[in-house]
C-alpha positions as CSV (number, residue, x, y, z in Angstrom):
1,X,0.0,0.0,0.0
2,X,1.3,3.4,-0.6
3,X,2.7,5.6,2.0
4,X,0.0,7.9,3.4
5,X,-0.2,10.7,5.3
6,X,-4.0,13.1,6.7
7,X,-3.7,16.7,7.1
8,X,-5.9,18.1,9.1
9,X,-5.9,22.1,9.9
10,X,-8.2,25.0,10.5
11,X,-8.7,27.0,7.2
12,X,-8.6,30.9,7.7
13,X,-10.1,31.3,4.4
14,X,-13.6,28.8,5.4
15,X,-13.2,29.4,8.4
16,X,-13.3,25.8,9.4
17,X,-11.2,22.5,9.8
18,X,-10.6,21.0,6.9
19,X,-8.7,17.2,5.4
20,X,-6.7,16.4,3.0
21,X,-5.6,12.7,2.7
22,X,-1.5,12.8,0.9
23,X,-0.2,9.6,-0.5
24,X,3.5,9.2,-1.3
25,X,6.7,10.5,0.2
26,X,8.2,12.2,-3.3
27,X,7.4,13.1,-6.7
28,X,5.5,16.0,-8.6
29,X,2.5,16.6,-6.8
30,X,-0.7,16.2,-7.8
31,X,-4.3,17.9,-6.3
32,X,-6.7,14.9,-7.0
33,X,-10.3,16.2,-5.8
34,X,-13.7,14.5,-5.4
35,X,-16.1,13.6,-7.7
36,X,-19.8,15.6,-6.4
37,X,-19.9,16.1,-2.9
38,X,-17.0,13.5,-2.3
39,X,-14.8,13.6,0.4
40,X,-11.1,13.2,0.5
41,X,-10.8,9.4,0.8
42,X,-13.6,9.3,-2.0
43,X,-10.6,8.7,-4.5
44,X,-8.7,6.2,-2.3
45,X,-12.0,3.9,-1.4
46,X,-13.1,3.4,-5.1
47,X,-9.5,2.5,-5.5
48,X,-7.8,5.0,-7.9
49,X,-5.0,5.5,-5.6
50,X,-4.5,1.9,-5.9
51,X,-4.6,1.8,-9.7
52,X,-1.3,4.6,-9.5
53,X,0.3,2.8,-6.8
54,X,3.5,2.3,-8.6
55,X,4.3,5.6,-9.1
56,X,3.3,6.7,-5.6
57,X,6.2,3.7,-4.3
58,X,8.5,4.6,-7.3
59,X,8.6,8.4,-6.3
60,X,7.6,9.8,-9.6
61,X,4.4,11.6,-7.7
62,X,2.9,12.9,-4.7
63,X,-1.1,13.0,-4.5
64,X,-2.8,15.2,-2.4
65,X,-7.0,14.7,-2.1
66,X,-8.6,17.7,-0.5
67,X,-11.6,17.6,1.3
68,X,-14.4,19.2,-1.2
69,X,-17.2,21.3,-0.1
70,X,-19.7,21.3,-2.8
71,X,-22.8,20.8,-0.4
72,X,-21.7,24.3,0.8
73,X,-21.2,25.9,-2.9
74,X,-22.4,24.8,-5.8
75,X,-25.3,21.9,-4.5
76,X,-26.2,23.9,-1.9
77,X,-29.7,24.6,-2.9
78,X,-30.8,26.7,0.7
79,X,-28.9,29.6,-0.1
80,X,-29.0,31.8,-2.8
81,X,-27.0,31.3,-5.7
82,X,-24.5,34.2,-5.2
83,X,-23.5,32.7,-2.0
84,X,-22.9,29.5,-3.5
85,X,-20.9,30.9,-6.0
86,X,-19.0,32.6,-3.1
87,X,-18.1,29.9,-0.7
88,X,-17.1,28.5,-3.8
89,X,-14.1,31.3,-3.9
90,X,-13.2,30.5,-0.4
91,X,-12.9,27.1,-1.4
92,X,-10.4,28.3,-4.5
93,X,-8.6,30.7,-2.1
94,X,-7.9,27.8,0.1
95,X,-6.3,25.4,-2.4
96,X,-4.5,28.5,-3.7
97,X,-3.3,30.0,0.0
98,X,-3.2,26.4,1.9
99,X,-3.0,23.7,-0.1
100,X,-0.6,24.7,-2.8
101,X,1.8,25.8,-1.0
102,X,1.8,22.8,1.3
103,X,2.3,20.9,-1.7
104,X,5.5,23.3,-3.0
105,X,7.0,23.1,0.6
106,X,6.8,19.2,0.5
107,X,7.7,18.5,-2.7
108,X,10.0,21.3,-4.4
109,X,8.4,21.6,-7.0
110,X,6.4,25.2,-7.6
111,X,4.0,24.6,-10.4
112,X,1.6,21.5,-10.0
113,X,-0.8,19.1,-11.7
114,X,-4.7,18.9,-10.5
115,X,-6.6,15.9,-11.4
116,X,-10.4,15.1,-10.9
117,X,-13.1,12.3,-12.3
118,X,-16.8,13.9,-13.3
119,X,-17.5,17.3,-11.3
120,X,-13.8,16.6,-9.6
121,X,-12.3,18.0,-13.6
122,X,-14.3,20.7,-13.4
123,X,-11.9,21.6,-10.5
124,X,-9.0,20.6,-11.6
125,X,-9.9,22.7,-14.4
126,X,-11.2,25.7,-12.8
127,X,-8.6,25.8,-10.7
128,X,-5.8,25.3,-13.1
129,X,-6.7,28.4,-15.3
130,X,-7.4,30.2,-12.6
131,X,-4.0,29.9,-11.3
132,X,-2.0,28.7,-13.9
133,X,0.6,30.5,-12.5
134,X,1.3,27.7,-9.8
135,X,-0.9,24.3,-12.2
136,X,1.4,23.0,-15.2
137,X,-0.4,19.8,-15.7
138,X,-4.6,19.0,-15.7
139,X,-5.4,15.5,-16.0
140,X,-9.1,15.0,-16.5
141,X,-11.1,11.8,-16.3
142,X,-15.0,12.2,-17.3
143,X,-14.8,15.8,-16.6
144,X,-18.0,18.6,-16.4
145,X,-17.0,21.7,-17.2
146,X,-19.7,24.0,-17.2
147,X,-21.3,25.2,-13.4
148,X,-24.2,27.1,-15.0
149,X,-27.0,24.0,-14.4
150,X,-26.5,24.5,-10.3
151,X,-27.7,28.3,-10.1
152,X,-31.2,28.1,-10.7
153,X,-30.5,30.8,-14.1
154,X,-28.1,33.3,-12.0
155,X,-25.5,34.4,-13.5
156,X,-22.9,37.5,-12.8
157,X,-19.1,38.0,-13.0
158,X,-18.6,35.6,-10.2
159,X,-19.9,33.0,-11.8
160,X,-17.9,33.8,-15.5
161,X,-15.0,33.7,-13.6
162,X,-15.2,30.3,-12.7
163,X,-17.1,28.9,-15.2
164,X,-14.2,27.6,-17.7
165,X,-16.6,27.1,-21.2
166,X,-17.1,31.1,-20.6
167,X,-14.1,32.9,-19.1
168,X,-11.2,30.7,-20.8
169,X,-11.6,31.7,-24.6
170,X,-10.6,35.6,-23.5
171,X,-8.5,34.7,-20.9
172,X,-5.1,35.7,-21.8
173,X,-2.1,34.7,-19.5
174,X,1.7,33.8,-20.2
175,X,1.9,30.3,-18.0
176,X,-0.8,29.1,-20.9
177,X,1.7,28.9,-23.0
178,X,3.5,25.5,-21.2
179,X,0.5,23.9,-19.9
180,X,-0.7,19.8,-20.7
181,X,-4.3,19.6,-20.8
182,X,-5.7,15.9,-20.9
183,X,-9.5,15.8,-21.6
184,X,-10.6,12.3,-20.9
185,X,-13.7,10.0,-22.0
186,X,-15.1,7.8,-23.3
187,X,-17.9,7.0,-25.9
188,X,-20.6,6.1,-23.3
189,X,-19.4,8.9,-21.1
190,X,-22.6,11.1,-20.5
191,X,-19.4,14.2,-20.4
192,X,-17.7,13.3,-24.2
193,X,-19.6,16.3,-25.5
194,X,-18.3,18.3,-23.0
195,X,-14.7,17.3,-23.7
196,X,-15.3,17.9,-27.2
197,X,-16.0,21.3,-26.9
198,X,-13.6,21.9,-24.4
199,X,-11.0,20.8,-26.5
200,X,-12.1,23.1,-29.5
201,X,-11.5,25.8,-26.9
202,X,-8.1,24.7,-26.2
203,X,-7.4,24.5,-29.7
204,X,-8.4,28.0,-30.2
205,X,-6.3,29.4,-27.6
206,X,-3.2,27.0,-28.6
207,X,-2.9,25.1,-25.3
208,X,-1.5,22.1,-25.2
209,X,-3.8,19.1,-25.1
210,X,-4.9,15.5,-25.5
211,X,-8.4,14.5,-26.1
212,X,-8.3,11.1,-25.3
213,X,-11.7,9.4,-26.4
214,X,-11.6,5.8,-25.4
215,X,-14.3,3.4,-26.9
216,X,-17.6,2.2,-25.3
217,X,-15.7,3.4,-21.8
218,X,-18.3,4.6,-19.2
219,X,-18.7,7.4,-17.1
220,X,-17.8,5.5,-14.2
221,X,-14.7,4.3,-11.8
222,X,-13.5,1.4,-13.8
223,X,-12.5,3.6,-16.4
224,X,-11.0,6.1,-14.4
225,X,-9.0,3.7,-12.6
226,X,-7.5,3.0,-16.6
227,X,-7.0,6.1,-17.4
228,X,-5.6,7.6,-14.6
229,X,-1.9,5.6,-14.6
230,X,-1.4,6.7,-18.3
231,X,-2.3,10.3,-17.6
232,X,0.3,10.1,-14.9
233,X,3.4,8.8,-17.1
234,X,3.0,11.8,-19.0
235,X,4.2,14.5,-16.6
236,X,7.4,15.0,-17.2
């Protein structure tokens, strides 16, 4: 089993304790989040740490799951949608003020890969252009993309800003230049659409990418678990 380690602080920007599960002792490190709602040992009990664990005990990566907080954001349907939208930002200001550079201090390394399965890409991806500043690498796995669905027809510049399909095709920013995008699915994934047109953005804006469309692979954990080892071996 690989080496594992729980962090476990209070978070000045939520203003609460929050986890985050590390496995490995080395490596380039990698945010993994949730899927919907998870938690952090979402990714470890359906058994995608395991399906990685030879480059966790080889040293070639570090993977940090952070807690998620989507029943406080974006599926939080008793508060108005602005506010979901706003703990949202707390949520991105701790994974940019905490977590990060946890990861950095730990692992020398300065700019990271984020990783996510379903609602867990649209993380990694919001977050990595976001930031992309401190995120080289964004290894996706049946990723959603687009936030607009869980606001009830809100909309204002909150939301743009961290809805990728919108804000990324004007976004302008000099780290986009060396980024690795992997966009993965499959042909019974209910997301391939969405990875489609993600990657035509992409295209557009010359950011490196792979749109890796397996056939008949489901949106599910079995094909995660095959994808994910492969998406690894490419960080360089």
């Amino acid at each position: 089993m690989p080496h594992e380690h729980f962090h476990k602080w209070y978070s000045p920007n939520l203003g609460r304790e929050i986890g985050t599960l590390a496995f490995g002792t080395r490596g380039y490190p990698v945010m993994l989040f949730p899927t919907s709602m998870g938690s952090y040992y979402e990714n470890k009990d359906f058994k995608l740490i395991d399906s990685v664990a030879w480059f966790l005990d080889e040293g070639l990566v570090k993977i940090y799951c952070p807690d998620g907080i989507d029943s406080m954001s974006w599926y939080n349907k008793n508060i108005h949608p602005a506010d979901r939208v706003k703990n949202h930002i707390w949520y991105d200001q701790f994974l940019l003020h905490e977590l990060v550079p946890l990861m950095q201090r730990e692992t020398g390394v300065h700019r990271i890969a984020t990783a996510g399965c379903s609602f867990g890409g649209y993380h990694a991806t919001n977050f990595a252009f976001r930031h992309p500043e401190v995120v080289k690498y964004v290894l996706n796995m049946g990723a959603a993309f687009d936030i607009k669905s869980q606001l009830d027809g809100y909309y204002d510049d909150n939301v743009y800003f961290n809805n990728p399909p919108d804000f990324l095709p004007g976004a302008q920013n000099p780290f986009f230049n060396d980024m690795f995008v992997v966009l993965g699915t499959g042909t019974h994934d209910m997301c391939w659409e969405a990875n489609e047109k993600m990657a035509v953005i992409l295209k557009n804006k010359g950011i490196s990418h792979w749109l890796d469309v397996r056939p008949e692979r489901p949106h599910d954990w079995p094909a995660w678990r095959e994808m994910f080892p492969h998406y690894l071996s490419l960080i360089k």
